[in-house]
C-alpha positions in Angstrom: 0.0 -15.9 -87.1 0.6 -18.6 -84.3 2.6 -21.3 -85.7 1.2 -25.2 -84.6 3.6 -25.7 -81.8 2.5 -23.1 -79.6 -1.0 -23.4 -80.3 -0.7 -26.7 -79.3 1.0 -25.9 -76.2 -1.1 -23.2 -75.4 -4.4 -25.5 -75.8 -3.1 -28.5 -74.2 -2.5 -26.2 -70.7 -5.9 -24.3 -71.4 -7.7 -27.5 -71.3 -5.6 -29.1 -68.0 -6.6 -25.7 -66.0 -10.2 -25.8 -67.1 -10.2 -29.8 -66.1 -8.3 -29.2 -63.3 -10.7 -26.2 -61.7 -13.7 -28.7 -62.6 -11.9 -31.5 -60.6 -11.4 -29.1 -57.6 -15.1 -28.2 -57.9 -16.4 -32.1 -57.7 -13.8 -32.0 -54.7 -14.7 -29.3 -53.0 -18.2 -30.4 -53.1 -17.6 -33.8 -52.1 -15.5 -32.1 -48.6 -18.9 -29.9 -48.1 -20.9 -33.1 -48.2 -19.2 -35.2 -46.0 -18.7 -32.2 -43.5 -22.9 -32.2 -43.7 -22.4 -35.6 -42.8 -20.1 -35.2 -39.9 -22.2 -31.9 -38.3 -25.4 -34.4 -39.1 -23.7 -37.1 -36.8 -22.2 -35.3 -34.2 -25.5 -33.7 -33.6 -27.4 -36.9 -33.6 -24.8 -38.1 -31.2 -25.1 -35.0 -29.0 -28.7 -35.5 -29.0 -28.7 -39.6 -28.4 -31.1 -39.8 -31.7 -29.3 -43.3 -32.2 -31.1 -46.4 -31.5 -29.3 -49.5 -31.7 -31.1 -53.0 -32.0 -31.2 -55.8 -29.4 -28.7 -57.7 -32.3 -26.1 -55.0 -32.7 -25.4 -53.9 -29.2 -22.4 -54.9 -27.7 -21.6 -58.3 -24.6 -22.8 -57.5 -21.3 -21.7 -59.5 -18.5 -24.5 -58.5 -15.7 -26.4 -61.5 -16.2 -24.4 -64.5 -14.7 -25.2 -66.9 -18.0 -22.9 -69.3 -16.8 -23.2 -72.1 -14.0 -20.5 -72.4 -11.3 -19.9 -75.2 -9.6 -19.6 -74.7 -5.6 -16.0 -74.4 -4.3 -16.4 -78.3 -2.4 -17.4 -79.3 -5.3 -14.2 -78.4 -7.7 -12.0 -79.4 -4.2 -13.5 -83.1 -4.4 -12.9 -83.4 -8.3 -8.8 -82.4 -7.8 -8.3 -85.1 -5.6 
């Protein structure tokens, strides 16, 4: 017969390996979800399915928003 001690033991590592290959499943399929996610985006990016709004785009500087005064102008105001 087993005596306490090493039925203990013997239980104790039984249930970390079982835990342990159930905590390398949830990772495992955590990795194949956010690989999904990354194939999903690269593809949308290859494709230019991405629409950005008029609010979340980036400053251009085409448009000359700003008023400059003429160069006599600034001359006159130093003196």
């Amino acid at each position: 017969m087993i005596d306490k001690e090493l039925f203990r033991k013997t239980e104790g590592r039984l249930y970390r390996y079982f835990r342990s290959l159930i905590e390398i499943d949830k990772l495992e399929h955590k990795a194949n979800v956010l690989e999904e996610q990354e194939n999903k985006i690269r593809q949308d990016i290859a494709e230019m399915n991405i629409f950005l709004e008029e609010e979340s785009r980036s400053i251009t500087y085409i448009r000359n928003e700003y008023k400059t005064l003429p160069q006599d102008l600034v001359m006159q105001k130093r003196k």
